[in-house]
Each structure stands twice: as structure tokens, then as C-alpha cells.
C-alpha positions as CSV (number, residue, x, y, z in Angstrom):
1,X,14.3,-29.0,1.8
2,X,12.3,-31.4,0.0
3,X,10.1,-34.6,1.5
4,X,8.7,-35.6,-1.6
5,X,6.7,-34.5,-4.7
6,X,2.8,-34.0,-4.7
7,X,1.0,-32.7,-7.7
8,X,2.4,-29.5,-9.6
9,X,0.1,-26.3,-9.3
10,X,-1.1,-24.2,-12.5
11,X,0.6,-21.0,-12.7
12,X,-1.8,-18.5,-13.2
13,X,-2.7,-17.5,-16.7
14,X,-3.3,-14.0,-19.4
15,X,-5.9,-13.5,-20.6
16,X,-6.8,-11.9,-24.1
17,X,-9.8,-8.9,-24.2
18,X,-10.3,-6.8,-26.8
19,X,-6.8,-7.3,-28.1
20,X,-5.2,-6.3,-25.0
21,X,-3.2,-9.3,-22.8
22,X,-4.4,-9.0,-19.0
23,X,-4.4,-10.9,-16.1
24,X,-6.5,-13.9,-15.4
25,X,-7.6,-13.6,-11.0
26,X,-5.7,-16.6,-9.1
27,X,-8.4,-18.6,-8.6
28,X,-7.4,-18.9,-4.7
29,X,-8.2,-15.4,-4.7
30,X,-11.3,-14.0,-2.3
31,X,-14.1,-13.1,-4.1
32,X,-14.0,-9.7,-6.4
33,X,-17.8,-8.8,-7.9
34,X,-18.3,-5.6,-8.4
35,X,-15.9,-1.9,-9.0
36,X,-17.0,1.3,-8.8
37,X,-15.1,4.0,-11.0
38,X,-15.8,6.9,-10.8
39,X,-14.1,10.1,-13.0
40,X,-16.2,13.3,-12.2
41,X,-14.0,16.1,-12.8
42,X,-14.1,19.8,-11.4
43,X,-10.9,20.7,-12.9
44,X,-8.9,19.6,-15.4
45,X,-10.2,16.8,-17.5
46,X,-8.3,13.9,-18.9
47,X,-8.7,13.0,-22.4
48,X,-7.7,9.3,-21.3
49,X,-10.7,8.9,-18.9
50,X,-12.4,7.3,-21.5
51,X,-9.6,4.6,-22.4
52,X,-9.3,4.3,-18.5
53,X,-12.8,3.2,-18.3
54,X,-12.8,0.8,-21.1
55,X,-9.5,-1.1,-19.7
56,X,-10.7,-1.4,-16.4
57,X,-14.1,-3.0,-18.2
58,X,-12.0,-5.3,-19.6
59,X,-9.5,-6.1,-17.0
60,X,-13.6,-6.6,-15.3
61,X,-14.6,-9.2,-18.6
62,X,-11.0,-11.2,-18.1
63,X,-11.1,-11.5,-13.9
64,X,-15.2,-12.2,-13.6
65,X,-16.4,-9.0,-12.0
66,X,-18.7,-6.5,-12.8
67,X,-17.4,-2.4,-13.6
68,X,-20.0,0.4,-12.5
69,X,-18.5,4.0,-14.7
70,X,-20.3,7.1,-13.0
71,X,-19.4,10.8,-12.7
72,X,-22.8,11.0,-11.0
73,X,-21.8,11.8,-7.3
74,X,-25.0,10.5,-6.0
75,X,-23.3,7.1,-6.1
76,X,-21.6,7.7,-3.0
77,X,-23.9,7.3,-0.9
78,X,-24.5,4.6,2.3
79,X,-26.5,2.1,0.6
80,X,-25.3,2.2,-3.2
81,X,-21.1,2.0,-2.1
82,X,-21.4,-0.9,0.4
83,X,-22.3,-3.2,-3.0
84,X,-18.8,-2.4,-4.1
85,X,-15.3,-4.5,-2.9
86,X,-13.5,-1.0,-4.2
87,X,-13.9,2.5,-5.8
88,X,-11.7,3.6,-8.7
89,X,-11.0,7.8,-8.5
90,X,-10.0,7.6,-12.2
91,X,-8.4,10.8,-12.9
92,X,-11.0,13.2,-10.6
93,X,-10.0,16.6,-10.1
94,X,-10.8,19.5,-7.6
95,X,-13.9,19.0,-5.3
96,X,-16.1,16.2,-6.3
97,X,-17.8,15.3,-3.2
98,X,-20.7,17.2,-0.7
99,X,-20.5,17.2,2.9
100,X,-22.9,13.9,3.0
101,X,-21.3,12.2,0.4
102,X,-17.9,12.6,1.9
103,X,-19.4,11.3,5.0
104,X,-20.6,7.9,3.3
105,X,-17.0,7.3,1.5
106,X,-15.3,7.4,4.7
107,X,-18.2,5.0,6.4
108,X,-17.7,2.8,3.8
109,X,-13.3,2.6,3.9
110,X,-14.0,2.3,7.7
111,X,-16.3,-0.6,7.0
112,X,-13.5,-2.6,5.0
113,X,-14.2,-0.9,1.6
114,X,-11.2,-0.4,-0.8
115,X,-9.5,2.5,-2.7
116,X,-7.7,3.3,-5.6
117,X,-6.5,6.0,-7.1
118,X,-5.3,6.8,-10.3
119,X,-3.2,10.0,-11.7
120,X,-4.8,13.3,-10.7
121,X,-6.9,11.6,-8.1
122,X,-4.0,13.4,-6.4
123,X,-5.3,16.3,-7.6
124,X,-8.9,16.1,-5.9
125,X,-10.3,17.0,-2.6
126,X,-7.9,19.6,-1.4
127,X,-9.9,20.9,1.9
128,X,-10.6,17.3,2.8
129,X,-8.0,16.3,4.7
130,X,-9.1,12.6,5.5
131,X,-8.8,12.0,1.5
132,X,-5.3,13.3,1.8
133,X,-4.6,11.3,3.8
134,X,-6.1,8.0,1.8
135,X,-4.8,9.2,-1.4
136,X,-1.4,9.4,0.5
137,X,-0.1,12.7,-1.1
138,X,-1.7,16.3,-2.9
139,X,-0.8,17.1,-6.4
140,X,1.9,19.9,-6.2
141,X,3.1,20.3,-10.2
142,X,4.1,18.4,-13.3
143,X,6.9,19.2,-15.8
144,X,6.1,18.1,-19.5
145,X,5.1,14.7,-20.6
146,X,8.2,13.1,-21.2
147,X,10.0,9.6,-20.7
148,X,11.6,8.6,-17.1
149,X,12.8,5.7,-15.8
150,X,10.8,4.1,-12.4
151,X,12.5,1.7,-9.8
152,X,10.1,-0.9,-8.6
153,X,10.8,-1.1,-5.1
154,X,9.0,-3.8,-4.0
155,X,8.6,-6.6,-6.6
156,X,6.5,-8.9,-4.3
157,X,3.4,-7.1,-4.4
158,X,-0.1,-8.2,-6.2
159,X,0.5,-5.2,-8.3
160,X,4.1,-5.3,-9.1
161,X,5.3,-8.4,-8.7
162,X,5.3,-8.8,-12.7
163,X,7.6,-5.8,-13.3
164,X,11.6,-5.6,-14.0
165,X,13.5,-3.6,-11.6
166,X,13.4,-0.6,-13.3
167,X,10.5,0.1,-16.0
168,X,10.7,3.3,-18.5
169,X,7.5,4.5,-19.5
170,X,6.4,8.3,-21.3
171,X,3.9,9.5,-18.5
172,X,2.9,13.3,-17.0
173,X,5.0,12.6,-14.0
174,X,3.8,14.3,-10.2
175,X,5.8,16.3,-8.1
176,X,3.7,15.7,-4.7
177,X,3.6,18.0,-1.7
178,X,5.0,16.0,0.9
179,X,6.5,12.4,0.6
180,X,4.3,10.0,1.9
181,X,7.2,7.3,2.4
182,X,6.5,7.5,6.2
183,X,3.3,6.5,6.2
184,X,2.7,4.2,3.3
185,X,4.7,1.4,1.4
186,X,6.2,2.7,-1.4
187,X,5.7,-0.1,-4.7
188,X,7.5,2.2,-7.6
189,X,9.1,5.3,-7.6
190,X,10.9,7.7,-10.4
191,X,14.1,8.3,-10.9
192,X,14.8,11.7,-11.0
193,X,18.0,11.6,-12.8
194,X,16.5,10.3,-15.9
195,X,14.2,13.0,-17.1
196,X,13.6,17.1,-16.1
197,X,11.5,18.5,-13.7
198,X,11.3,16.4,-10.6
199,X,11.3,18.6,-7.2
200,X,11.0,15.8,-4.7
201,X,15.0,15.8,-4.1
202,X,15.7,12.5,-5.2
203,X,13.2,10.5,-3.2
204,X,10.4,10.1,-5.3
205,X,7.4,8.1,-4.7
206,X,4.8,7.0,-7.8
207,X,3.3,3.8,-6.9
208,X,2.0,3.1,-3.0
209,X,-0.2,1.2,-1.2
210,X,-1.3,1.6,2.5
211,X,-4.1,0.3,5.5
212,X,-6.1,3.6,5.8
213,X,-9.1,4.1,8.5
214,X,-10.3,0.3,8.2
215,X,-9.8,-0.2,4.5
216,X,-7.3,-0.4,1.9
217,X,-5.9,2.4,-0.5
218,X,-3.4,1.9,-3.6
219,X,-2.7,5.1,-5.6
220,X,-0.2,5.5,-9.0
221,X,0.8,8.8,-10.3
222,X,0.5,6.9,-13.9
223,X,-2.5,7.4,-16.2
224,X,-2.1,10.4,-18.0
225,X,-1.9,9.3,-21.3
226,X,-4.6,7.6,-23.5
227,X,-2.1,5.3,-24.8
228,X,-1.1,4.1,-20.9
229,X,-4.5,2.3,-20.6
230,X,-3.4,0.1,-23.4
231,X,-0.1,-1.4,-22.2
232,X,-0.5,-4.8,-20.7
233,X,2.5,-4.0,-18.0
234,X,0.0,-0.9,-17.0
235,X,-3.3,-2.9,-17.0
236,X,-1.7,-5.8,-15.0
237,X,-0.5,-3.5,-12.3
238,X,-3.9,-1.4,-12.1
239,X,-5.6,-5.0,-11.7
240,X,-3.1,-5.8,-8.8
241,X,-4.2,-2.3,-7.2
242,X,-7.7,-3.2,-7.6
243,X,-7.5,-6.6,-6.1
244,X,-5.4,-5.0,-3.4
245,X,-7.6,-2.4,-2.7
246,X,-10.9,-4.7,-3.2
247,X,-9.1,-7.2,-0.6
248,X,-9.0,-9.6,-3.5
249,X,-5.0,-10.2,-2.9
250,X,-2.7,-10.2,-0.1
251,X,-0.8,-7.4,0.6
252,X,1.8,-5.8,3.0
253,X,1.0,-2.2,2.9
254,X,2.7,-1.1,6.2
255,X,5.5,1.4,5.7
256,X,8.7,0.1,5.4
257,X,11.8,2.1,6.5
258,X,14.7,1.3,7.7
259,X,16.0,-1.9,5.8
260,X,19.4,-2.1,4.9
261,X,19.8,-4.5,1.4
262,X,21.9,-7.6,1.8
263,X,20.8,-8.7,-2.0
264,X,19.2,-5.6,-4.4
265,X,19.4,-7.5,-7.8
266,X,23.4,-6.5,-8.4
267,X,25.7,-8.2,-9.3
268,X,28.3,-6.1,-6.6
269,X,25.8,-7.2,-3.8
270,X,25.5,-10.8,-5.5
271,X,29.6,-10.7,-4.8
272,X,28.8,-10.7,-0.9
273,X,27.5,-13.8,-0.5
274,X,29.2,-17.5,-0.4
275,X,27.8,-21.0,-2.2
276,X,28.2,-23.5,0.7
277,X,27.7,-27.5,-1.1
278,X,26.8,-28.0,-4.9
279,X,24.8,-26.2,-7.4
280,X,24.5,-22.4,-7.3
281,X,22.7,-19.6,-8.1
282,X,22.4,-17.5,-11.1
283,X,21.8,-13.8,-11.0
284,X,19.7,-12.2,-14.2
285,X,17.3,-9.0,-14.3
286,X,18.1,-8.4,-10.6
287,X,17.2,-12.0,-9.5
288,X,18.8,-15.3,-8.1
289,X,17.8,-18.4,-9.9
290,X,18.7,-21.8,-8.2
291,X,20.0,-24.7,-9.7
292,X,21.5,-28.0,-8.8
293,X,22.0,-28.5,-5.0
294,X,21.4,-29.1,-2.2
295,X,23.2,-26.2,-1.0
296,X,23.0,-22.7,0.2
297,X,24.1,-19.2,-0.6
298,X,25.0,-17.5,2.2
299,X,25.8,-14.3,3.6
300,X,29.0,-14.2,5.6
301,X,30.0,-10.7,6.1
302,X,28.2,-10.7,9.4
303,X,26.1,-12.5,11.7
304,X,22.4,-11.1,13.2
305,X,20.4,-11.1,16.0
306,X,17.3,-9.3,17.0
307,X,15.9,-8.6,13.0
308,X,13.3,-8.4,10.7
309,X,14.5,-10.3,7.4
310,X,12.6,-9.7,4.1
311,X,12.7,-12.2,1.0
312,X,10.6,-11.9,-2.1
313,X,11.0,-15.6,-3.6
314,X,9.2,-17.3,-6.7
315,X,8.5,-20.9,-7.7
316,X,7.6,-21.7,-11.1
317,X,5.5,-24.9,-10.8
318,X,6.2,-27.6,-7.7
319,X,9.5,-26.3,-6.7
320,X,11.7,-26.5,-3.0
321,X,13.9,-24.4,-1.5
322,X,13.9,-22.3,1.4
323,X,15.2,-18.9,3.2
324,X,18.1,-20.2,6.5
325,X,18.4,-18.7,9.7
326,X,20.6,-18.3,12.8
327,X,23.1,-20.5,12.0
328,X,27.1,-21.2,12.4
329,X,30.3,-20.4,9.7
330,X,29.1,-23.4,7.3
331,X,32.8,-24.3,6.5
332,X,31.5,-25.2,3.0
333,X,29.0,-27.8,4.0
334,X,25.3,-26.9,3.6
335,X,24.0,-29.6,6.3
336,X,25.5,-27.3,9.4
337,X,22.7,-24.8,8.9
338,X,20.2,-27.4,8.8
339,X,21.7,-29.2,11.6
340,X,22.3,-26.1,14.1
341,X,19.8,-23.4,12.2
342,X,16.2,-23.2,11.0
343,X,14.9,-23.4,7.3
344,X,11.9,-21.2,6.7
345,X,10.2,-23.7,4.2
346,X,9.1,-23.2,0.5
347,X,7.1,-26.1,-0.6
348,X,3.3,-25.9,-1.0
349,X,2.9,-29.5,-1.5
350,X,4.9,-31.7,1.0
351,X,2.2,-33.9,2.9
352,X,4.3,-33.1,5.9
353,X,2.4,-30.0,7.5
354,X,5.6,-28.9,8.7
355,X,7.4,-29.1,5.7
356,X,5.6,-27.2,3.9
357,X,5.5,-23.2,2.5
358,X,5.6,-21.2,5.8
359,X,6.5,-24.0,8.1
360,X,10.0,-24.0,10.6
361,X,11.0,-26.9,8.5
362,X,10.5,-30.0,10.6
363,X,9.8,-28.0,13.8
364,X,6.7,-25.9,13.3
365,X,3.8,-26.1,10.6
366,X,2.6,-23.0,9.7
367,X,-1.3,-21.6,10.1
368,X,-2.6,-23.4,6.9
369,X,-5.7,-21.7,6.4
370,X,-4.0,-18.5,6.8
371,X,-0.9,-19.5,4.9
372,X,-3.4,-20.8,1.8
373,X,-5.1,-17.4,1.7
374,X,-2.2,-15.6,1.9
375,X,0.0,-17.5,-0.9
376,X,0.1,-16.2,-4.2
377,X,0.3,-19.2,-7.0
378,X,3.3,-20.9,-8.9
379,X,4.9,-18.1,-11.3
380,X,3.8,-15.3,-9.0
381,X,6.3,-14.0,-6.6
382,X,5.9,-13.6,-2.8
383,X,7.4,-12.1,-0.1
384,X,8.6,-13.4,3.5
385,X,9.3,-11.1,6.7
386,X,11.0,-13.6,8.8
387,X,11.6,-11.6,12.8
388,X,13.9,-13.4,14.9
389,X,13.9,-12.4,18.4
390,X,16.2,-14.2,20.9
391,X,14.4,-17.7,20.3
392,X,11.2,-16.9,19.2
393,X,10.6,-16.9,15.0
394,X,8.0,-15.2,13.1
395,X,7.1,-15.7,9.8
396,X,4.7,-13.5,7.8
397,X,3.7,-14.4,3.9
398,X,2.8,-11.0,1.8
399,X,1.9,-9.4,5.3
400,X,0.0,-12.4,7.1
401,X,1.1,-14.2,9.7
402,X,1.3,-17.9,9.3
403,X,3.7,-19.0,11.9
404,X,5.2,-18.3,15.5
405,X,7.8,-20.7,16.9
406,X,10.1,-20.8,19.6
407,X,13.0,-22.6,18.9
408,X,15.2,-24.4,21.3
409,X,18.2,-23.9,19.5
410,X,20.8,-21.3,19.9
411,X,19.5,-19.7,16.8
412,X,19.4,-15.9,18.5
413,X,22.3,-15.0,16.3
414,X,23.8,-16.2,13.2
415,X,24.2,-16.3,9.5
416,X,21.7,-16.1,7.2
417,X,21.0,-17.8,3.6
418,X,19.0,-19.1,0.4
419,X,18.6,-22.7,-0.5
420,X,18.9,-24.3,-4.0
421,X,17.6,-27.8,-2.8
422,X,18.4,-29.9,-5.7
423,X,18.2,-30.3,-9.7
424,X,14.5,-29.6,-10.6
425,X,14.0,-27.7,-7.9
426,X,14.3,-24.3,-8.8
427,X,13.5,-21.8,-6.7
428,X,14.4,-17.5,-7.4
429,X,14.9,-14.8,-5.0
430,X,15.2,-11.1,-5.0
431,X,15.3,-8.3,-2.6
432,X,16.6,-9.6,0.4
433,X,16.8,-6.7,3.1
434,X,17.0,-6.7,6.7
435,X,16.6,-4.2,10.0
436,X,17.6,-4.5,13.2
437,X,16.9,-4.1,16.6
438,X,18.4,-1.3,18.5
439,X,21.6,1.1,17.6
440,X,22.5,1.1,13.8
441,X,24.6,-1.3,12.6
442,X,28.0,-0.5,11.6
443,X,29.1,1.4,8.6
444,X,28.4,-0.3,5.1
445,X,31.5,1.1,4.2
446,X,35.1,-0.4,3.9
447,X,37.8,1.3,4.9
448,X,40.6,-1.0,3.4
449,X,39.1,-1.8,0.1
450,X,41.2,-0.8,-2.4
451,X,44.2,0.5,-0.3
452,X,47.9,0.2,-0.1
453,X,48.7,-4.0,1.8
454,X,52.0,-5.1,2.8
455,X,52.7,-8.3,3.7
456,X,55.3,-10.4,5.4
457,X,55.6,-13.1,2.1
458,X,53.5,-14.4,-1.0
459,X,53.0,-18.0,-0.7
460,X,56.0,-19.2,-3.2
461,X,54.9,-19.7,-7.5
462,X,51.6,-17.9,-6.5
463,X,49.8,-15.2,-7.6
464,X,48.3,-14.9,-3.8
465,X,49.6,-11.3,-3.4
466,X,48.7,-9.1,-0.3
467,X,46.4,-6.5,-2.3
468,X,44.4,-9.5,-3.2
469,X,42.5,-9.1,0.6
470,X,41.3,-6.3,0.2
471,X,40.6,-6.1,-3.7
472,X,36.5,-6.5,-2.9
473,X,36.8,-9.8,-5.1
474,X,35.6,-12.9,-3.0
475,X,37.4,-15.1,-5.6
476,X,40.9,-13.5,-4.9
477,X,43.0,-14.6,-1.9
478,X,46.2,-13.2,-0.1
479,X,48.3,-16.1,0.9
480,X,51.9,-16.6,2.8
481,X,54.3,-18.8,3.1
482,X,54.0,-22.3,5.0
483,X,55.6,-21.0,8.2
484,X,55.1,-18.6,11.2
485,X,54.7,-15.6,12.3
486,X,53.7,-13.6,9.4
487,X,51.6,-10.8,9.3
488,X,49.7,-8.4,6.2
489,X,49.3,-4.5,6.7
490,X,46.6,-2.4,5.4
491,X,47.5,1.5,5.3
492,X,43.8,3.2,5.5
493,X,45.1,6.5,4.1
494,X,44.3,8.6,7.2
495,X,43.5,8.2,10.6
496,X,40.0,6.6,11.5
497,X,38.0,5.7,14.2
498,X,37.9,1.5,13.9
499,X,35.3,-0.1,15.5
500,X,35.3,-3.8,13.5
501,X,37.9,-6.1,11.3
502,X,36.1,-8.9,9.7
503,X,38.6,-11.7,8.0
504,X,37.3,-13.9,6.0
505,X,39.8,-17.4,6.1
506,X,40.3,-19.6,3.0
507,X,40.8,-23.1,4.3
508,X,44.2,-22.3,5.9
509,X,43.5,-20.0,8.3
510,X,45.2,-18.2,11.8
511,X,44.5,-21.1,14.9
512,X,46.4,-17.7,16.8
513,X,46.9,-14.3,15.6
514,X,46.3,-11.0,17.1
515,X,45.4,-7.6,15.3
516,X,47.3,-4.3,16.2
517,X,46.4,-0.3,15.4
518,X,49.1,2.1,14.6
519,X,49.2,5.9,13.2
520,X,52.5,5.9,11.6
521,X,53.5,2.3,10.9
522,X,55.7,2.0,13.8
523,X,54.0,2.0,16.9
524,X,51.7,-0.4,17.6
525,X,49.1,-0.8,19.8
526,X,47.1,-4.5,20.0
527,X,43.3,-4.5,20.2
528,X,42.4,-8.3,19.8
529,X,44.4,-11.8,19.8
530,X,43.2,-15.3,20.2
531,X,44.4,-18.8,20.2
532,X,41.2,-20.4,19.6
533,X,40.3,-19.8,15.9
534,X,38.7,-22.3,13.6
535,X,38.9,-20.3,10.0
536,X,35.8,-19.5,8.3
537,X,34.8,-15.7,8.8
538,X,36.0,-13.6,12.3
539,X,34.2,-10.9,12.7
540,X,36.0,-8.9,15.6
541,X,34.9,-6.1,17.2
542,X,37.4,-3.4,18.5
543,X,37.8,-0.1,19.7
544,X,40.9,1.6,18.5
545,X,41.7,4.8,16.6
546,X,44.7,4.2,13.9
547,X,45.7,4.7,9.9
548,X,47.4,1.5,9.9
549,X,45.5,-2.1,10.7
550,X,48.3,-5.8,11.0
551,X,47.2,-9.2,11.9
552,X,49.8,-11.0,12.9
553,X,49.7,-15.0,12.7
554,X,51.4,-16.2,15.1
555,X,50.0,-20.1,14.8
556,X,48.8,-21.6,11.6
557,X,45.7,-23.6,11.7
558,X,46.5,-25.9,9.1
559,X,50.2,-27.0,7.3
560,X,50.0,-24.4,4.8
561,X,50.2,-20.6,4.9
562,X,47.7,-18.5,6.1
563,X,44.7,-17.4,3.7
564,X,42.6,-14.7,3.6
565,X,39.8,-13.9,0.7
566,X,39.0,-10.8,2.9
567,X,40.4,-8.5,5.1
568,X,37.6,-5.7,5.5
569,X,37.8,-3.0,8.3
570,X,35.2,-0.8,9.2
571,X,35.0,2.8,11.0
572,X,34.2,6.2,10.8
């Protein structure tokens, strides 16, 4: 939400060298001085070592630090690494390294130092298993150079964050001997389907990033090529990984596993979610723009509790908005969530500490020091893990924790959303994700989309017809006639195990109705009624095996029919 306006913030700038666009440093960034790289070679050799160097000397020129090129392993010793912020192992292969120079690497990634690797620096060090594991994953075999499509997987990191969803390059691409998914956070990976000779069965990590022994590691499988080293998309991410690496930029490098996506740039997963107020959001290259407002975007297919919630979001210049949590059914008005919920603020520049990027809008101010380090500028993209357990909120900004609140409000399960706060105020999202506590949630998978519906009566000169609930088309609606009972059936097919119905009430909706099971569509067993409902979305669990699902409205909540958008029933 927005107090009021302050100053806009630069975005940060390219720069030209040597003919090549690359990255200007934010200038909140922590000091960067000085890069080793370092491309001795026992095996193979690269032709594009050479371009490698020059790039990184100018991505060095452009961001104000200083590029040592050796293949001289004498370098890595005590007293000549601990000048560097981070070492480059620019296409190295086979063993490199003595006993005593091994020794002073890892003294110097315990002490904080930084690595990255690019290309066959997978393909170095085999009998040293503590570069394994910093590298994150041995060379196992390449098919030919050829073009393939990669996924960029997380689109708020440093060294990313500038890339579309999915980016097709021409590349030598690695087949690696184990995934290193588990233990590292995976930034890009290939899609196997799009070119011949992956072996990694589908799950196929290029691009990672990970905490390692006291420092910081960022590897890519890309750099084979001479011509890679002059692609601005390229240089921009290998600056990323060096400011990663170097500490230079914030990062989130612990593994993530275990998300399930509630947004993931779709327009299918787009379809989910509900505009409560005015304005809206526009979806384009996998991301929500706001405009207008103030409402909120919300996701009503289920309430949470107990969660880690994940939000990359992006401000061009001195924008608002904000990411909503544990509230109530909005019933179409945006001020319920801010009245009964919490806003996790975005808004660098509200003199109000707790209104500000990072804060529990009106309720908790955020660390600033830690949140001003942390924040990436206007026109960068960041990324929020929001944990929400029982009353207690947590807010990290691209892995830093800036804030810890414990709310008195009943916040420990609700709905969750995305604020466009107003005209000017534009604010986009992507890659909204979310895990829970405890057993798995219930199957993604609905068992009455698409299937047979019955219904007792259309509402008369309508085209509300029954199939209409169950269509997957949140603009589409089943309604009945103005009187009761009436009921709408949904044959599943076959016979399932049904553990939740979820119906999801235009504004006439069931004030009593109860839902029965059958397996032959004439005998009926009920598993849920109630006389309290107030419309919006039910979500109901039951236990209850059946091929046929009726709710039954027995007492209309409003003078008109009943109304359902959705009726979605899940089971195994």
C-alpha cells in the first residue's frame, strides 16, 4: 500500500566495452576489487579460453574491478588468493592443483572466499572430492554442439534475474554424474526434449549456485564456444555469478525442493487466481504486470497454514504494491485482506519505517540496514520467502532476513495474494511457489474437470449450463433456477477415493446444502451439509469413496439461483 511518494531511485544501467553491452555494478553493491581467473588445463583445452578472459576483463573495465588471468598454479597459494573477492576456474581440466595448493583454495573458501566455475571446470579435479563437492557435479559426457532450449528456474537471482523463462542458446551441453539438485539451488536447467543426447532423465541442471565450506560457489555448464563470451545475455549472467560468488550481490543459494507453483508464468496457472477491487494484472513473458487498483489478485483454490511462500517481484522506478497473507474469502473487496491479513510491503521509499520494502505493513518495520544491503535496485527483480507459522511471520529478501513479527491476528491460515496498489504504481511478479508444513497436500489434480454434470435446472434464457462448473474456466458459471432444492451431479468416470470438494460461489450461493457420494447414481451416501454458508469459495474436506459427487441446495443464500464458477473434486 502506498503512504506517499519520496524520490524515484535510478535503475541500474549497461554499460558499453569493447563493443559488447554489459552490466553496470548497483552502486549499493559491497565492494568488488579484484578476480582471479584462472584457466590451466591438463586435459582438453578450450579454444574459447582466450575470449573467456577478455570478457571477464571487460565485464572488470565496466563494474570497477581489477581481472588477474594466470594458468600459473603458484597463484593459489595463502597469501596471493586472500587479495581476491573470487576465483574464476575458466574452462580447467584434469588435475591442476598440488597437495599444498589444494590446501590454500580450500583455506581461502573457508575464510569467505568465492567461486565460480565455468564449463569444463566440471571437468577438473576428479580425485579431489572437496572440489566436487564446490563445483557441485563431475563432468560425465557431452553429445555434439548443438542448440537446446534452457528453463530459467529461478528468475530472481543476481545472475539470472535478466533472463526470459526459457533461453535457447547453441552450447556443448554436460551430462553430469549425479544431480546436484539436493544440495544446491538450481538457477537454469536444459530441456532435454529439445535437442539429442541428454542422459540426466529429464532433470537437468546447468546453472547453480550454493553456500560451500564458508564461501560461495556459482557454476554453469555454458562456455564452450568462443562466440558464447560475446553475447551480452552470457556476460550479464557470468557477472551475476561473479558478484555472487565474490559476495558482491545477495543471493539465496540454499537448495530448494519441495515447492509446489501457485503462479509459473502460464497463462493456465494465471486462470487460478481471482481480481478482488479495480485494476488488474496483465500476464506477458511469464510475468504479472499491475495496473490500476487498489486491489488484489488472489488465490482462492485453497487456504494455508504452516508455509514457506516465495515471490520474485520487480519495480521499475518508485513503485507500491505488496505480496498478502492469511486472510479471509475477500468477497470481491480488496480492504478485507488489509483489514483481517498482513501485507508484506514493497515500497523503498515511504518515510514510514513500517511501510516500507520488507516491513509487515503498518505493524512491523523491517531490519533496514539488512534490508538495504540485501535489496537489489529499481528494474532488477527480487525475491521474497515469506514463512508463516501459527502467528509468527518471517520475511527474507534474496535470502536475508529483514523481518520477524508476531502477529496478533488470526492470520495462521488463510488466502494468499498480489497487490496492484493504484495507477502509477506498477509493480510485476513471477514465480510464486509455496511448501508446506507436514503431510503433502492434496492432489493437484481434478477429478471433475471436464466430465459428464447433470443438473436439476439452468437458470431460465441462460447459457449457465451445468458443464460450465467444471469446464476449468473461472469466467464460466453453472446457474439454477430461482427456487429450492436443486442439486448438480458430476459422474467422475470411475470410482475414486475423495478426500476434498472445493465450490467456488458466484454471488448467489447455497446459505444450506449438503454434498453426497454414490457409486452407481442411485444410492447415496452424505459426507458434508451445512446451514451456515456465506458464498465465496468452500473448501470441504471429506472422506468418502464414490464415482458420482451431488450438492444439493437445499436453502438459497440470496433471491436468485444458486451459482457456481467451480465445482472441483479432488482424490486419488
Amino acid at each position: 500500500m502506498r503512504g506517499r511518494l519520496m524520490g524515484a531511485l535510478a535503475a541500474g544501467m549497461l554499460l558499453v566495452a569493447g563493443g559488447a553491452a554489459v552490466p553496470a555494478e548497483p552502486a549499493a553493491a559491497a565492494p568488488l576489487s579484484r578476480v582471479l581467473v584462472f584457466s590451466k588445463t591438463a586435459g582438453f583445452r578450450h579454444d574459447a579460453i582466450p575470449a573467456g578472459i577478455a570478457a571477464i576483463r571487460q565485464l572488470g573495465a565496466a563494474n570497477g574491478f581489477a581481472v588477474t588471468a594466470t594458468e600459473d598454479a603458484a597463484a593459489f597459494s595463502t597469501g596471493n588468493l586472500g587479495q581476491y573477492q573470487a576465483v574464476v576456474f575458466l574452462n580447467t581440466t584434469g588435475d591442476v592443483l598440488d597437495g599444498g595448493q589444494q590446501s590454500a583454495f580450500e583455506s581461502y573458501v573457508a575464510a569467505g572466499g568465492g567461486y565460480v566455475g565455468v564449463h569444463a571446470a566440471a571437468d577438473t579435479e576428479y580425485d579431489w572430492p572437496w572440489y566436487g563437492g564446490l563445483v557441485g557435479a563431475y563432468f560425465a559426457s557431452h553429445p555434439a554442439t548443438q542448440q537446446a532450449t534452457i528453463r530459467v528456474e529461478d528468475r530472481g537471482n543476481a545472475s539470472t534475474s535478466h533472463l526470459p523463462p526459457t533461453w535457447s542458446r547453441t552450447d556443448e551441453w554436460y551430462n553430469y554424474r549425479t544431480n546436484p539438485r539436493s544440495r544446491v539451488r538450481v538457477l537454469a536447467s536444459l530441456d532435454e526434449s529439445s535437442y539429442s543426447g541428454g542422459s540426466m532423465g529429464g532433470d537437468h541442471p546447468i546453472t547453480w549456485c550454493q553456500n560451500y565450506g564458508g564461501g560461495r560457489s556459482w557454476y554453469t555448464g555454458l562456455g564452450h564456444t568462443p562466440e558464447t563470451y560475446s553475447d551480452p545475455a552470457f556476460t550479464r549472467m557470468l557477472l551475476g555469478g561473479i558478484r555472487i560468488a565474490a559476495g558482491a550481490a545477495p543471493a539465496d543459494c540454499r537448495p530448494e525442493t519441495g515447492y509446489t507453483a501457485l503462479f509459473d508464468g502460464t497463462q493456465a496457472s494465471f486462470g487460478q487466481w481471482r481480481q478482488a477491487g479495480p485494476g488488474g494484472f496483465t500476464l506477458a513473458d511469464g510475468t504479472l504486470s499491475s495496473y490500476g487498483g487498489m486491489g488484489l489478485l488472489w488465490y482462492p483454490v485453497r487456504t494455508f497454514g504452516n508455509y514457506s511462500l516465495k515471490v520474485d517481484w520487480m519495480m521499475p522506478g518508485d513503485d507500491n504494491g505488496g505480496v498478502f497473507i492469511g486472510f479471509p474469502d475477500p468477497q470481491g473487496d480488496p480492504w478485507r485482506p488489509v483489514d483481517a491479513g498482513h501485507e508484506i510491503q514493497i515500497d523503498a521509499t515511504d518515510g514510514d519505517p513500517s511501510r516500507t520494502t520488507g516491513s509487515v505493513y503498518s505493524f512491523s518495520a523491517p531490519n533496514a540496514a539488512l534490508r538495504d544491503a540485501a535489496l537489489n535496485p529499481p528494474g532488477s527483480w527480487n525475491s521474497y520467502e515469506i514463512g508463516v507459522h501459527g502467528q509468527r511471520v518471517e520475511v527474507w529478501l534474496n535470502g536475508v532476513k529483514v523481518n520477524d513479527y508476531t502477529s496478533s491476528r488470526n492470520i495462521a491460515n488463510g488466502y494468499l495474494g498480489l497487490q496492484n496498489d493504484g495507477a502509477g504504481l506498477d509493480i510485476s511478479y513471477r514465480n510464486v511457489r509455496i511448501k508446506t508444513d507436514g503431510p503433502a497436500q492434496p492432489p493437484a489434480t481434478d477429478l471433475a474437470r471436464g466430465r459428464s454434470v447433470t443438473a436439476s435446472s439452468v437458470e431460465p434464457n441462460s447459457p449457465h449450463a451445468p458443464g460450465n462448473a467444471v469446464d476449468g474456466n473461472s469466467g464460466t458459471r453453472w446457474g439454477s433456477a430461482h427456487s429450492d432444492p436443486q442439486w448438480i451431479t458430476v459422474d467422475l468416470g470411475a470410482s475414486y477415493r475423495l478426500d476434498r470438494v472445493r465450490l467456488n460461489w458466484e454471488t448467489a450461493y447455497g446459505r444450506a446444502y449438503q454434498i453426497h457420494v454414490s457409486p452407481n447414481n442411485a444410492t447415496w451416501t452424505q459426507v458434508y451439509t451445512t446451514s451456515s454458508g456465506d458464498g465465496g469459495v468452500d473448501d470441504v474436506p471429506i472422506s468418502a469413496n464414490g464415482r458420482y459427487l451431488r450438492v444439493t441446495g437445499t436453502q438459497r443464500g440470496t433471491q436468485w439461483g444458486y451459482s457456481l464458477w467451480d465445482l472441483n473434486v479432488y482424490g486419488g
